[in-house]
Structure formats: structure tokens, C-alpha cells
MINU-352091 format. One record per residue: residue number from 1; y, z, x of N, C-alpha, C in turn. Coordinates in steps of 0.001 Angstrom, whole numbers. Layout:
// MINU-352091
<num NUM | nc2 Y | nc3 Z | nc1 X | cac2 Y | cac3 Z | cac1 X | cc2 Y | cc3 Z | cc1 X>
...
// end
This chain:
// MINU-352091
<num 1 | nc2 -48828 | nc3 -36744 | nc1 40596 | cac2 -47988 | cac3 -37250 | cac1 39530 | cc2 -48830 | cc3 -37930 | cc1 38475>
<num 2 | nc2 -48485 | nc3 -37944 | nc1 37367 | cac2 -49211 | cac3 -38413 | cac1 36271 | cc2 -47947 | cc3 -39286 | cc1 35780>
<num 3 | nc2 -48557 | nc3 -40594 | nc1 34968 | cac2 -47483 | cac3 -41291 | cac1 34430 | cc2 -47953 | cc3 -41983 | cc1 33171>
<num 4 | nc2 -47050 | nc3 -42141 | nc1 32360 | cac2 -47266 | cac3 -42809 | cac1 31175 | cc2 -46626 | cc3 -44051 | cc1 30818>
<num 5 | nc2 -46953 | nc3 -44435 | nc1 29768 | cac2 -45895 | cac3 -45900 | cac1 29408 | cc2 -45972 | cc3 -45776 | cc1 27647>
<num 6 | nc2 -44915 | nc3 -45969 | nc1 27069 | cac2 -44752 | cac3 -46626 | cac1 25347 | cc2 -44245 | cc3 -47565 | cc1 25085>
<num 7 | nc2 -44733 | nc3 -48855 | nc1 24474 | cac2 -43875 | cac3 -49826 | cac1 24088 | cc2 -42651 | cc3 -49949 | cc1 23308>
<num 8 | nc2 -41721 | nc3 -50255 | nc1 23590 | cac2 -40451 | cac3 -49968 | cac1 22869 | cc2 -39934 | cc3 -51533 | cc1 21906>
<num 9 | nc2 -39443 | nc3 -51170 | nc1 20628 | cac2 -39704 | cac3 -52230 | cac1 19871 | cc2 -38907 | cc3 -53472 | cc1 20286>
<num 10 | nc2 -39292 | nc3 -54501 | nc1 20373 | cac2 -38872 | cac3 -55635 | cac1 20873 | cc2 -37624 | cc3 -56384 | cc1 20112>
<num 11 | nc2 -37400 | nc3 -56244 | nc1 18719 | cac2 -36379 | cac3 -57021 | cac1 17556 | cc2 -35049 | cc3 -55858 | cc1 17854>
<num 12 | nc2 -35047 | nc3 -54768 | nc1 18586 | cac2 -33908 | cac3 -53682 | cac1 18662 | cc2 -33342 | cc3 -53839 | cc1 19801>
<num 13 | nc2 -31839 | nc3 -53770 | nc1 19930 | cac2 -30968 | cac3 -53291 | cac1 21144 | cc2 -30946 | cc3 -51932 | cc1 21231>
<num 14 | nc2 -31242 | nc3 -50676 | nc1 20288 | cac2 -31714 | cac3 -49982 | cac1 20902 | cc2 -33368 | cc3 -49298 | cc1 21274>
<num 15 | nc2 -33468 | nc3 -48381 | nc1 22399 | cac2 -34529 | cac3 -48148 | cac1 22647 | cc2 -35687 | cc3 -47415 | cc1 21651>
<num 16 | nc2 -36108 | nc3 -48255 | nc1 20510 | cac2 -37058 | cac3 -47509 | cac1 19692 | cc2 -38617 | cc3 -47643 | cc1 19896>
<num 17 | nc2 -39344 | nc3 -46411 | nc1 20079 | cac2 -40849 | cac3 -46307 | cac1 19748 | cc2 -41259 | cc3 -46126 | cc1 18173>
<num 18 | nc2 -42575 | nc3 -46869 | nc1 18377 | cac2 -42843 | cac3 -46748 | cac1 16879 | cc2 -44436 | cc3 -46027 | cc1 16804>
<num 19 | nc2 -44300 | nc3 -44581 | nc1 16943 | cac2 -45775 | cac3 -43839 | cac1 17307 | cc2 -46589 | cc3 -43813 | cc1 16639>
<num 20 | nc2 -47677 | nc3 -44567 | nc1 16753 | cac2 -48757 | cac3 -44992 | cac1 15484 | cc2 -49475 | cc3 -43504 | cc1 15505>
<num 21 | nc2 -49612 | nc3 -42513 | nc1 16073 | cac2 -50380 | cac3 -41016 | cac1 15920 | cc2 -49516 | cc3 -39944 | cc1 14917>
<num 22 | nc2 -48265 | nc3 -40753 | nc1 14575 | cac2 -47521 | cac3 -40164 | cac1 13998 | cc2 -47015 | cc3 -40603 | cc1 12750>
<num 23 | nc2 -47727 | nc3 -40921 | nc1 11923 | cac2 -47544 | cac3 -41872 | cac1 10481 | cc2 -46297 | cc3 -43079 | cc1 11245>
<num 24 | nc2 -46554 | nc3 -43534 | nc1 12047 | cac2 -45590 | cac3 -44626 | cac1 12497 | cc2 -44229 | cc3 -45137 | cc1 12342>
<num 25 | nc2 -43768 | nc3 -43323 | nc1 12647 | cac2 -42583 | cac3 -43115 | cac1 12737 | cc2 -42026 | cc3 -44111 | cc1 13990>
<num 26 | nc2 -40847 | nc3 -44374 | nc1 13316 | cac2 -40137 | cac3 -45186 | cac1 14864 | cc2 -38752 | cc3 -44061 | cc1 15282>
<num 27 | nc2 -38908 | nc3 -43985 | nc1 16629 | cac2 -37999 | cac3 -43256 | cac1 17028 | cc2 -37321 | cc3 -43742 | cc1 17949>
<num 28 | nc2 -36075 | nc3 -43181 | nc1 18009 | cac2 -34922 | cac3 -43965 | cac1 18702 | cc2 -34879 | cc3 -42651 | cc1 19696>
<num 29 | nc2 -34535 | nc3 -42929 | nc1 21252 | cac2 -34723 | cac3 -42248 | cac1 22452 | cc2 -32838 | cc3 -42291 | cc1 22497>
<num 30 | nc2 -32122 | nc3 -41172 | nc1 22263 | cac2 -31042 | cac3 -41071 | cac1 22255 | cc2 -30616 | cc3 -40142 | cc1 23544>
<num 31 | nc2 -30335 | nc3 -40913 | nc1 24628 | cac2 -29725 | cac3 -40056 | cac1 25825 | cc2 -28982 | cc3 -39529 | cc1 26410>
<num 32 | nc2 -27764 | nc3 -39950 | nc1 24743 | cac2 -26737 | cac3 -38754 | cac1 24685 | cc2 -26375 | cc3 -37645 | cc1 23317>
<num 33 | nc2 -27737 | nc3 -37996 | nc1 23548 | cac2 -28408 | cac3 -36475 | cac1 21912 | cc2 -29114 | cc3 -35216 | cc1 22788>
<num 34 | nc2 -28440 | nc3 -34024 | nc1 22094 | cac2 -28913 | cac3 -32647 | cac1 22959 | cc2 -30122 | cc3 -32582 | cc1 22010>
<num 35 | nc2 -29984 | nc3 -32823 | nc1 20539 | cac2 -30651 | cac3 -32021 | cac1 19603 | cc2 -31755 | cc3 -32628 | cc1 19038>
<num 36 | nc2 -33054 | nc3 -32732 | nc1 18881 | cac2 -33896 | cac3 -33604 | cac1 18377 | cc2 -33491 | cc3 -33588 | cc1 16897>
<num 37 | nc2 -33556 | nc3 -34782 | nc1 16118 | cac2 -32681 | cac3 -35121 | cac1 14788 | cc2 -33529 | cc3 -35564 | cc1 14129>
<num 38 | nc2 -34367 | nc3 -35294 | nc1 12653 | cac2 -35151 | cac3 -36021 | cac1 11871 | cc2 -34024 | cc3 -36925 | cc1 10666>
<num 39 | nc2 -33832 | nc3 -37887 | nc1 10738 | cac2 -32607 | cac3 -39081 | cac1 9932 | cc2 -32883 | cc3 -39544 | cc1 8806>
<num 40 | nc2 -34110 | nc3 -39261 | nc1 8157 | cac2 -34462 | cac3 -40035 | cac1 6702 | cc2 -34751 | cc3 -38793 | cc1 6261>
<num 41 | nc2 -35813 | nc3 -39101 | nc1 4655 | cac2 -35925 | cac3 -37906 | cac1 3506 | cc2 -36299 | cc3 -36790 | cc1 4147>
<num 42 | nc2 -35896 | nc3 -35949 | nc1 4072 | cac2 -36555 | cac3 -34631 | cac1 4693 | cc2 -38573 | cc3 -34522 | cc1 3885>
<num 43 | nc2 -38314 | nc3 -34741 | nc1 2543 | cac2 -39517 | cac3 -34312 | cac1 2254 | cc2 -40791 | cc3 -35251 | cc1 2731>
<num 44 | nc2 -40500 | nc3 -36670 | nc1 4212 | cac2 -41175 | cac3 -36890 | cac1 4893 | cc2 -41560 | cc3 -35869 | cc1 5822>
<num 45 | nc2 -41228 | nc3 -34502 | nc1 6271 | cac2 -41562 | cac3 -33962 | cac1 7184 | cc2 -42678 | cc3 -32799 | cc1 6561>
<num 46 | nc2 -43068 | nc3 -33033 | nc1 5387 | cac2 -44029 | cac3 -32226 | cac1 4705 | cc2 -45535 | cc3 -32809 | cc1 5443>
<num 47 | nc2 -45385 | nc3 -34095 | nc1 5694 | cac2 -46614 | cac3 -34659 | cac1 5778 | cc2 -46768 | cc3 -34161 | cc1 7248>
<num 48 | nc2 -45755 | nc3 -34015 | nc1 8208 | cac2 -46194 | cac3 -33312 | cac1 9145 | cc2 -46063 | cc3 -31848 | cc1 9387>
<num 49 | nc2 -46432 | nc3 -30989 | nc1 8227 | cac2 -46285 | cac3 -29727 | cac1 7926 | cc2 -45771 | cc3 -29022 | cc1 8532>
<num 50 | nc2 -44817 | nc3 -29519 | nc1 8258 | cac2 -43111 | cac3 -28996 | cac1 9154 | cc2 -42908 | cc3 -28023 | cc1 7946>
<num 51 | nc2 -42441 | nc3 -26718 | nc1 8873 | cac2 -41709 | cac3 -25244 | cac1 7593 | cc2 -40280 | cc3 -25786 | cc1 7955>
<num 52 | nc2 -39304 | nc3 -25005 | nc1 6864 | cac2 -38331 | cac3 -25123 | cac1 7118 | cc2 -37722 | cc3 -23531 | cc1 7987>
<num 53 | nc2 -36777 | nc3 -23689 | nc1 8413 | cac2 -36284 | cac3 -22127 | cac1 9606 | cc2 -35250 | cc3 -21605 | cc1 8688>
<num 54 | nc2 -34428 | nc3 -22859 | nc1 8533 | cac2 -33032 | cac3 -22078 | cac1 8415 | cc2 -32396 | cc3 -23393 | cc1 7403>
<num 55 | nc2 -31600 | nc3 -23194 | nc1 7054 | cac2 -30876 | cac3 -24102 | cac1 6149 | cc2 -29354 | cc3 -24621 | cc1 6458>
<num 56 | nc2 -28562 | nc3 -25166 | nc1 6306 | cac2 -27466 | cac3 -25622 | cac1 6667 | cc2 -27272 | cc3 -24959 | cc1 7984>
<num 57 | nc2 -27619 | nc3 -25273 | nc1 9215 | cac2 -26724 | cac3 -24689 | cac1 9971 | cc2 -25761 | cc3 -25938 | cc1 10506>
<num 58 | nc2 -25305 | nc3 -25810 | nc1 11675 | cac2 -23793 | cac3 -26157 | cac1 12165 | cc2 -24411 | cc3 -26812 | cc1 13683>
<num 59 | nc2 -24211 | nc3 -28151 | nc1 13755 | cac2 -24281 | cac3 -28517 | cac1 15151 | cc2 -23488 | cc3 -29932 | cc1 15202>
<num 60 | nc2 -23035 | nc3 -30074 | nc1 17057 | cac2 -22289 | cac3 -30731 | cac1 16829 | cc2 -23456 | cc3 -32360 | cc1 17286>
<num 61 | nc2 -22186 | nc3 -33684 | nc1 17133 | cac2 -22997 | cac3 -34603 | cac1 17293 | cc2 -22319 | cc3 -35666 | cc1 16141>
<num 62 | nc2 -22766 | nc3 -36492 | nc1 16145 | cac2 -22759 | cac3 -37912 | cac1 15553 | cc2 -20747 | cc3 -38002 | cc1 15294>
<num 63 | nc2 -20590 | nc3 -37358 | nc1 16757 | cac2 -18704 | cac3 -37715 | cac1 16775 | cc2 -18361 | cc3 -36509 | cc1 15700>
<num 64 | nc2 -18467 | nc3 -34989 | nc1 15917 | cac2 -18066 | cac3 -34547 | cac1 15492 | cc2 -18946 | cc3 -32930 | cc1 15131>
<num 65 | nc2 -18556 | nc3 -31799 | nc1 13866 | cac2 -19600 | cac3 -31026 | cac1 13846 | cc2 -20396 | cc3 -31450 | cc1 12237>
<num 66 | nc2 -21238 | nc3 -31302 | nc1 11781 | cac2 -22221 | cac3 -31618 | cac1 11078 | cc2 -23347 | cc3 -30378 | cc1 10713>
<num 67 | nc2 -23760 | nc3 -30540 | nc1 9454 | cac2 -25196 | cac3 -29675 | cac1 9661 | cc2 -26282 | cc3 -30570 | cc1 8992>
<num 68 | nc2 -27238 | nc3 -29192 | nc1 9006 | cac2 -28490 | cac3 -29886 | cac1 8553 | cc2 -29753 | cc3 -28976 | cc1 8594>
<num 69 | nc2 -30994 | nc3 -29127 | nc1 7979 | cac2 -31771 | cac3 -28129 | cac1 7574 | cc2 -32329 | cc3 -27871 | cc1 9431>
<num 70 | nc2 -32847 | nc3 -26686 | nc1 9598 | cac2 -33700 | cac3 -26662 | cac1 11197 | cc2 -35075 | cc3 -26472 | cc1 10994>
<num 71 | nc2 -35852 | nc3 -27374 | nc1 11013 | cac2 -37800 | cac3 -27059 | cac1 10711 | cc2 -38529 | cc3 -27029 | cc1 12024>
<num 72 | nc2 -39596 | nc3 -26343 | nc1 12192 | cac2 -40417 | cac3 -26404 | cac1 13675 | cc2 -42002 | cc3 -27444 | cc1 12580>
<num 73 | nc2 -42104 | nc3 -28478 | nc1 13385 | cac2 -43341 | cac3 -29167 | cac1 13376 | cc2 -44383 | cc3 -28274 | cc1 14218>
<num 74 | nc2 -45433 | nc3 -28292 | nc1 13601 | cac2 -46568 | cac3 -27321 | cac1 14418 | cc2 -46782 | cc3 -28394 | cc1 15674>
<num 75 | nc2 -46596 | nc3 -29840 | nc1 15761 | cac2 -47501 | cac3 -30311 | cac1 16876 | cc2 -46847 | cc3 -31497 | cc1 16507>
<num 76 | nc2 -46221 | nc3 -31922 | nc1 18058 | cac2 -45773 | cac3 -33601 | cac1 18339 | cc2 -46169 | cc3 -34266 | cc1 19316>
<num 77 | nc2 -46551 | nc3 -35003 | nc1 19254 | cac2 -46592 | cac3 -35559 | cac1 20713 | cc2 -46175 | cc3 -37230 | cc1 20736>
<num 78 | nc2 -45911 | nc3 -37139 | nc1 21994 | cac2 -44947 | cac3 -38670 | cac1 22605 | cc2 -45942 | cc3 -38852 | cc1 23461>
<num 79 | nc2 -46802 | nc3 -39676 | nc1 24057 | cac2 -47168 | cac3 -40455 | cac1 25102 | cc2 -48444 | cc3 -39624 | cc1 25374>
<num 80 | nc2 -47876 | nc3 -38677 | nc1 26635 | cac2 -49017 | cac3 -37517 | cac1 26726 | cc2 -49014 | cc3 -36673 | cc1 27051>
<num 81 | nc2 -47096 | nc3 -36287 | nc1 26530 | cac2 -46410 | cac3 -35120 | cac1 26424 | cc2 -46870 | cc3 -34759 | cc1 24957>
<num 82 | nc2 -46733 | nc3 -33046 | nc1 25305 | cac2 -47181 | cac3 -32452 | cac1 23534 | cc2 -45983 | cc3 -31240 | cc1 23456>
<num 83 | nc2 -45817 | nc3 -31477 | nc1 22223 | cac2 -44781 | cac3 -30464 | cac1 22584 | cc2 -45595 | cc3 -29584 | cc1 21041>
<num 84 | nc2 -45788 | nc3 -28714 | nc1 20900 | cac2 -46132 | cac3 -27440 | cac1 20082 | cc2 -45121 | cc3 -26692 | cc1 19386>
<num 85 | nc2 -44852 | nc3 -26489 | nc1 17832 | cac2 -44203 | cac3 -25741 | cac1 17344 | cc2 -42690 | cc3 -26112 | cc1 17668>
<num 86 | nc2 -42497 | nc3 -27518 | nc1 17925 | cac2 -41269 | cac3 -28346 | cac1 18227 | cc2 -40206 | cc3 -27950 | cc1 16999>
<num 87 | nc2 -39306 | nc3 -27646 | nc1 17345 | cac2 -37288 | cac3 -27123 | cac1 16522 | cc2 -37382 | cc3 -29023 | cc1 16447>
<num 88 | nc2 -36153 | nc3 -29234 | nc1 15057 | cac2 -36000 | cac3 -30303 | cac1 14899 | cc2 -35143 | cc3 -30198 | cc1 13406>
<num 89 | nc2 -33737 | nc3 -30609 | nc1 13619 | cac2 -33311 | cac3 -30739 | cac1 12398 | cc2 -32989 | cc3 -31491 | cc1 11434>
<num 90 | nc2 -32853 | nc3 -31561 | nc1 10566 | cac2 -32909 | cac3 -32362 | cac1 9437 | cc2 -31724 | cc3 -32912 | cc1 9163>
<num 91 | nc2 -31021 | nc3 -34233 | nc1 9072 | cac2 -29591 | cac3 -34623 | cac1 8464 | cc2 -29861 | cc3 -36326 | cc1 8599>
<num 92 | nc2 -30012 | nc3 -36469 | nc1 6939 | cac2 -29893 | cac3 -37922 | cac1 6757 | cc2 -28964 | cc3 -38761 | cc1 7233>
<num 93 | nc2 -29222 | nc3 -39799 | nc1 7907 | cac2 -28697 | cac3 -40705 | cac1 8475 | cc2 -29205 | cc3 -42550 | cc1 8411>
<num 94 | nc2 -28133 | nc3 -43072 | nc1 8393 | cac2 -28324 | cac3 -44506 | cac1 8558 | cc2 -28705 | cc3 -44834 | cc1 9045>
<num 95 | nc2 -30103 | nc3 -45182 | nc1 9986 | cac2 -30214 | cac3 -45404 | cac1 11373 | cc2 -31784 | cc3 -46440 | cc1 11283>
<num 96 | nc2 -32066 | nc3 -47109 | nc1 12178 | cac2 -33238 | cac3 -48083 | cac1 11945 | cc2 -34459 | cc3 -46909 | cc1 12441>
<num 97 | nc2 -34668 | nc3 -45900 | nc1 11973 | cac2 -35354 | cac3 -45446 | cac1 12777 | cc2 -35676 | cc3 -43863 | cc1 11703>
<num 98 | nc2 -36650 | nc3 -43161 | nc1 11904 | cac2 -36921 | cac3 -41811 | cac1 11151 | cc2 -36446 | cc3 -40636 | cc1 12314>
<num 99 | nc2 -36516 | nc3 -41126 | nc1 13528 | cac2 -36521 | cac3 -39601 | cac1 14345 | cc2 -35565 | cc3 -39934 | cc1 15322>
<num 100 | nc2 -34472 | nc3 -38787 | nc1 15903 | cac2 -34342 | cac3 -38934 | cac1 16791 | cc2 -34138 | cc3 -38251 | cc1 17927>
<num 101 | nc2 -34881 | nc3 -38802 | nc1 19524 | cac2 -35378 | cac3 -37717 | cac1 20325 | cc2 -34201 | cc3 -37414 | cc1 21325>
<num 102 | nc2 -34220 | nc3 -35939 | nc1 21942 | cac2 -32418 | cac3 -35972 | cac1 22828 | cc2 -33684 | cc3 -36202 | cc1 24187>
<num 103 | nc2 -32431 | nc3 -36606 | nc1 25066 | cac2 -32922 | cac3 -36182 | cac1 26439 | cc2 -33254 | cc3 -35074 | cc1 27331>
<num 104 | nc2 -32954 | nc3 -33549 | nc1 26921 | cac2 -33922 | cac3 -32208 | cac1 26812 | cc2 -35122 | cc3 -32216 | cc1 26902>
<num 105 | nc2 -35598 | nc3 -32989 | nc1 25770 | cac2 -36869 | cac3 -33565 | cac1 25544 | cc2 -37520 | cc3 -33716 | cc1 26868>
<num 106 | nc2 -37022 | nc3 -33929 | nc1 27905 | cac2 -37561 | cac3 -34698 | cac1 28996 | cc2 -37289 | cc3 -33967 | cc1 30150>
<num 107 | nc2 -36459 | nc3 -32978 | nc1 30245 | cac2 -36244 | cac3 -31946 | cac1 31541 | cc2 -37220 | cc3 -31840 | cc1 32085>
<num 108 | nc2 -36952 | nc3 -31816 | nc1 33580 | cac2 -38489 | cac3 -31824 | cac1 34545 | cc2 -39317 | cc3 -32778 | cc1 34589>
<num 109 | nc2 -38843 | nc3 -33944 | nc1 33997 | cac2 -39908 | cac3 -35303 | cac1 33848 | cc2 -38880 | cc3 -36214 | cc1 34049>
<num 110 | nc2 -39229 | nc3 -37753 | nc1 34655 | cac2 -38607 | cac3 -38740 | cac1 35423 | cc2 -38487 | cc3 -39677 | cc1 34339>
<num 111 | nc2 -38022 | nc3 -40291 | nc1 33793 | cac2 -37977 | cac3 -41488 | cac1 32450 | cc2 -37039 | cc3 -42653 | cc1 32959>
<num 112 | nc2 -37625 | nc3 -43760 | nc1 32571 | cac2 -36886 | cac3 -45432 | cac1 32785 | cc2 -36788 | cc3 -46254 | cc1 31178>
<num 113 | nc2 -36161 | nc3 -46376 | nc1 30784 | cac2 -35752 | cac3 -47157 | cac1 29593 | cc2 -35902 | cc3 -48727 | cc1 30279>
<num 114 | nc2 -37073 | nc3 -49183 | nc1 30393 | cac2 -36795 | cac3 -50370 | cac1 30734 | cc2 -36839 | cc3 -51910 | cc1 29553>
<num 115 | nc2 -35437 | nc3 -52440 | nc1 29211 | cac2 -35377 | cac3 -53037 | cac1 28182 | cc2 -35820 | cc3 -54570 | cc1 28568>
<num 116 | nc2 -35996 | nc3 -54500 | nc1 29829 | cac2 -36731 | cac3 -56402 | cac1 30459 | cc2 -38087 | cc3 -56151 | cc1 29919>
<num 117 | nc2 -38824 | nc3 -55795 | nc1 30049 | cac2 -40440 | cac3 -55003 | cac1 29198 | cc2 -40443 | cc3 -54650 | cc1 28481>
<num 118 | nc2 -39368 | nc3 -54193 | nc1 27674 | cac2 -39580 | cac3 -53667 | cac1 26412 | cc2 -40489 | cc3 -52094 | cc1 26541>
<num 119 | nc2 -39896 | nc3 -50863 | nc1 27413 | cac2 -41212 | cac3 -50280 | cac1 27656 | cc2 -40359 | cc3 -48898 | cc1 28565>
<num 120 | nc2 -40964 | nc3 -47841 | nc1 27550 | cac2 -40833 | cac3 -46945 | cac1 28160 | cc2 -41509 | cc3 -45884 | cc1 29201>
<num 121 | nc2 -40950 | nc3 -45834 | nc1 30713 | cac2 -42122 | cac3 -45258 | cac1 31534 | cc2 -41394 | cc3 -43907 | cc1 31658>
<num 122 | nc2 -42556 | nc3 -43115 | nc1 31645 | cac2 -42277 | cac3 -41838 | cac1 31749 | cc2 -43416 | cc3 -41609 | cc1 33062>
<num 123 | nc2 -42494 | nc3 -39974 | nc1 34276 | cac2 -43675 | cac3 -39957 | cac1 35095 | cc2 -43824 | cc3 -38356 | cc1 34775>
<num 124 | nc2 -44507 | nc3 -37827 | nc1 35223 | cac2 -44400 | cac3 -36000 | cac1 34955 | cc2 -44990 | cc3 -36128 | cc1 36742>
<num 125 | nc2 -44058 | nc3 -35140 | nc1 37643 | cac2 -43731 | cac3 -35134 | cac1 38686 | cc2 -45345 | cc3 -33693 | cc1 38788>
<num 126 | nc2 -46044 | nc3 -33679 | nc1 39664 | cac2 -46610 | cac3 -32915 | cac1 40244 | cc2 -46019 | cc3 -31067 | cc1 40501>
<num 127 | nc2 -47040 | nc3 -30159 | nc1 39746 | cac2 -46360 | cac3 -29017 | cac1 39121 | cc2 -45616 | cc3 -29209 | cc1 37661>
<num 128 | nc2 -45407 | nc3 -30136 | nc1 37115 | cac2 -45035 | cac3 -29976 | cac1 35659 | cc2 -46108 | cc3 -29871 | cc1 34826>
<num 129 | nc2 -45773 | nc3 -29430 | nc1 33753 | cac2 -46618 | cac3 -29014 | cac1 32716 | cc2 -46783 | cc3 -30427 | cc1 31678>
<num 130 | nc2 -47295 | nc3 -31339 | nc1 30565 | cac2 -47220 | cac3 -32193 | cac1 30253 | cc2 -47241 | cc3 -31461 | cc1 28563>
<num 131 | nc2 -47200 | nc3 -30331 | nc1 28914 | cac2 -46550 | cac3 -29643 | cac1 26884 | cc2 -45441 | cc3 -28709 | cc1 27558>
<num 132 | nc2 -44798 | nc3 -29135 | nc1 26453 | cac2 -43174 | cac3 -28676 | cac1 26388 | cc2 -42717 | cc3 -28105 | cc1 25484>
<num 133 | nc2 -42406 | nc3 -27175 | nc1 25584 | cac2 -41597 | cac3 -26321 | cac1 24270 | cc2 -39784 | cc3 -26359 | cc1 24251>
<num 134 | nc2 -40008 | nc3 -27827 | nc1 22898 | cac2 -38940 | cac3 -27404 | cac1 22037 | cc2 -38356 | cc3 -26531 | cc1 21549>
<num 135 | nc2 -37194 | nc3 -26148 | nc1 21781 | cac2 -36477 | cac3 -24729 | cac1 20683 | cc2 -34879 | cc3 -24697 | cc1 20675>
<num 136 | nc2 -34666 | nc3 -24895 | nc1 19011 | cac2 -32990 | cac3 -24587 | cac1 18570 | cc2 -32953 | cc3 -23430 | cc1 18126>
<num 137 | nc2 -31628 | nc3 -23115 | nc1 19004 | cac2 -31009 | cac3 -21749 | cac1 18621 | cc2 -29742 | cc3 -21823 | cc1 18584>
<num 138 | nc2 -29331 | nc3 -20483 | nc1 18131 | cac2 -27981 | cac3 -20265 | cac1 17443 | cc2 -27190 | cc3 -19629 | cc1 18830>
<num 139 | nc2 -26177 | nc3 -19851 | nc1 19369 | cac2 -25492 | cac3 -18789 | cac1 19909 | cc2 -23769 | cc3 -18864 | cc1 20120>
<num 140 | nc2 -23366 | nc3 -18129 | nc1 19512 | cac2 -21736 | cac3 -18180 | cac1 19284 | cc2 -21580 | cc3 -19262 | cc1 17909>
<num 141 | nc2 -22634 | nc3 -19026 | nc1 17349 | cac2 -22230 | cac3 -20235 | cac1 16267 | cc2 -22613 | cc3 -21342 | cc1 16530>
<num 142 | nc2 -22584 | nc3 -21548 | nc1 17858 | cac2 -22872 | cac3 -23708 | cac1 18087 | cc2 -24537 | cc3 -23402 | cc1 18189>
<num 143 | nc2 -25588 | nc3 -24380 | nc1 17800 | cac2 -26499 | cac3 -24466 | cac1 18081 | cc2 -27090 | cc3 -25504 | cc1 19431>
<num 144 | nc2 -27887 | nc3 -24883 | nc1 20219 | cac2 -28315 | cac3 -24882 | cac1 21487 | cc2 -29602 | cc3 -25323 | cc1 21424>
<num 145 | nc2 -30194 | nc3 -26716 | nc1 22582 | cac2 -31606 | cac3 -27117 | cac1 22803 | cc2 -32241 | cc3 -26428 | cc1 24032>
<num 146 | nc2 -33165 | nc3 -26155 | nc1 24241 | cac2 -34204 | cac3 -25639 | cac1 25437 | cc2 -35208 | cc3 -26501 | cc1 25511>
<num 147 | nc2 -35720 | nc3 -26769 | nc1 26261 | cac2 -36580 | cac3 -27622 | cac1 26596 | cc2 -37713 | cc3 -26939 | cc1 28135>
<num 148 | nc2 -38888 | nc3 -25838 | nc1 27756 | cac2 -39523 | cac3 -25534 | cac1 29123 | cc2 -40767 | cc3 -26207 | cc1 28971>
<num 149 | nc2 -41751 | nc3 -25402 | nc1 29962 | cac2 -42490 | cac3 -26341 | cac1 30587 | cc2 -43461 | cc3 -25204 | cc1 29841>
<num 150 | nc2 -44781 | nc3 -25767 | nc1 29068 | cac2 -45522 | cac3 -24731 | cac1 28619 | cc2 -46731 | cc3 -25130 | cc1 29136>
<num 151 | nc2 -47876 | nc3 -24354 | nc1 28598 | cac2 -49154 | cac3 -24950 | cac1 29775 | cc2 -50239 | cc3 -24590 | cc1 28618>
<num 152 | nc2 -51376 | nc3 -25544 | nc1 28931 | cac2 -52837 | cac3 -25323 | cac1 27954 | cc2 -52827 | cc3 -24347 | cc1 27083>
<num 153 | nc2 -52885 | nc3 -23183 | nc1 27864 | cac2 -53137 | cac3 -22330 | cac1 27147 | cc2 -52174 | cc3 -21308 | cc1 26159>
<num 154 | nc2 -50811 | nc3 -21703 | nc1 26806 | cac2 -49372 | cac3 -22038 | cac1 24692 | cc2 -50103 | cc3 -22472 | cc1 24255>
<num 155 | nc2 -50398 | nc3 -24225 | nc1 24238 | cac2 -50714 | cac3 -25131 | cac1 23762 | cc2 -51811 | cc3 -24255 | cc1 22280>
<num 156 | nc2 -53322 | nc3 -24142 | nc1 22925 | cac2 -54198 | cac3 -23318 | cac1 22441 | cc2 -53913 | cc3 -22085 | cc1 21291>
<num 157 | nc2 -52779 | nc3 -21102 | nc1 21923 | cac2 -52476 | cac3 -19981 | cac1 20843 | cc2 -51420 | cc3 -20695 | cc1 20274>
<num 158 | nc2 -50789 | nc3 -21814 | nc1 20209 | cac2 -49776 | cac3 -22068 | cac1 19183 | cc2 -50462 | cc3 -23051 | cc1 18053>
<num 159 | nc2 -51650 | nc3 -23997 | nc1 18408 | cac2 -52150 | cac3 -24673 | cac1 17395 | cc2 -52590 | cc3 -23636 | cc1 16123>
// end
């Protein structure tokens, strides 16, 4: 087993990281979000040379259905999970925070929100992979998260 830890911001009731490898985006760990959600200007996601996929599509969420642009980031990483060529859509929102991550995100991996520490532990269980491939798709109209287990060498042909 391999395990990690992120500090989670201390002035919030909810659970936010603030990833300094990542222009110090703060992200809010939403564990009843399917869909990973980028919440401020979209044309912040240039700096992480995010393309765009698709344009308005249709998903549900924030109490209801909604859209918003769908971009793949070439390369994210949380802790010392990487996720490669990560789906992620775009729809401005109010929120103390630029990103926000679903719990998909985390299939096959053990996670504790612990708010007495301020601190998020993540473990990756023995046989998991520690890069993960993100991906939104379309099917019947509703859009759908996947979350598998990818290994070095994705990693390698997707950079």
C-alpha cells in the first residue's frame, strides 16, 4: 500500500486543497459530485493547456440539469495520483474555490476527509495503479464519469 496526505484549508467548513503544483488552485473535494467541475473563468484553464472537446453540453448536478463547456487537461495531479488527459467541465460558479473534484476521482483508492487535522489521507491499496484516467462521455444524452486505473506506461504515450 502506498499512502498520501494533503493539507486541507483550515478557515473552510468545507474540505478544500489548495495545490501549489497547480497555479494554487484551491479545490473543493465534493463527494456527492460525479463530474469533475472547473467553477471560475474558463480562460484560467488556458494556462493549463486545457483544449476545449465540446461546447454546451448537458449534465446534471448543482440541484438540477445544467451545462457547460467539456475540456481534457493534458496532466493533473493531486497528491501522487496523476491523472493524464483528465475530462473536466467548465460552468461558472460561486464557490470559494476554482475546481471541483467528484468522488470517481478516487475509485479503487481508500480516502478520509479528516476535518480534526485539517488533512486529507488518501491510501492506494496494493495492485492499484496511482494514474488514473479521467473521462466524460455522452450516453443517452446524460453525460457520464469513468474513472480507471492506468499505468506508467499511458502515463508516458499520453504526455
Amino acid at each position: 500500500m502506498k499512502q498520501f496526505t494533503l493539507n486541507l484549508l483550515e478557515n473552510h467548513s468545507r474540505p478544500i486543497i489548495k495545490l501549489e503544483n497547480f497555479s494554487k488552485t484551491r479545490i473543493l473535494l465534493d463527494t456527492g459530485s460525479e463530474i469533475p467541475v472547473w467553477v471560475t473563468d474558463e480562460n484560467a484553464l488556458k494556462d493549463f493547456n486545457a483544449v476545449k472537446i465540446s461546447s454546451n453540453v448537458n449534465f446534471s448536478g448543482f440541484g438540477g440539469m445544467t451545462s457547460g463547456n467539456l475540456y481534457r487537461i493534458p496532466y493533473f495531479q493531486l497528491g501522487d495520483l496523476i491523472y493524464p488527459q483528465m475530462h473536466i467541465i467548465a460552468k461558472r460558479l460561486n464557490l470559494p474555490c476554482q475546481m471541483l473534484i467528484s468522488a470517481p476521482m478516487f475509485d479503487g483508492l481508500i480516502y478520509e476527509i479528516d476535518k480534526v487535522n485539517h488533512k486529507l489521507n488518501v491510501t492506494i491499496p496494493d495492485g492499484r495503479s496511482i494514474v488514473k484516467n479521467v473521462v466524460i462521455y455522452d450516453k443517452d444524452g446524460k453525460m457520464h464519469v469513468i474513472c480507471t486505473d492506468g499505468d506508467e506506461n499511458s502515463l508516458k504515450n499520453q504526455q
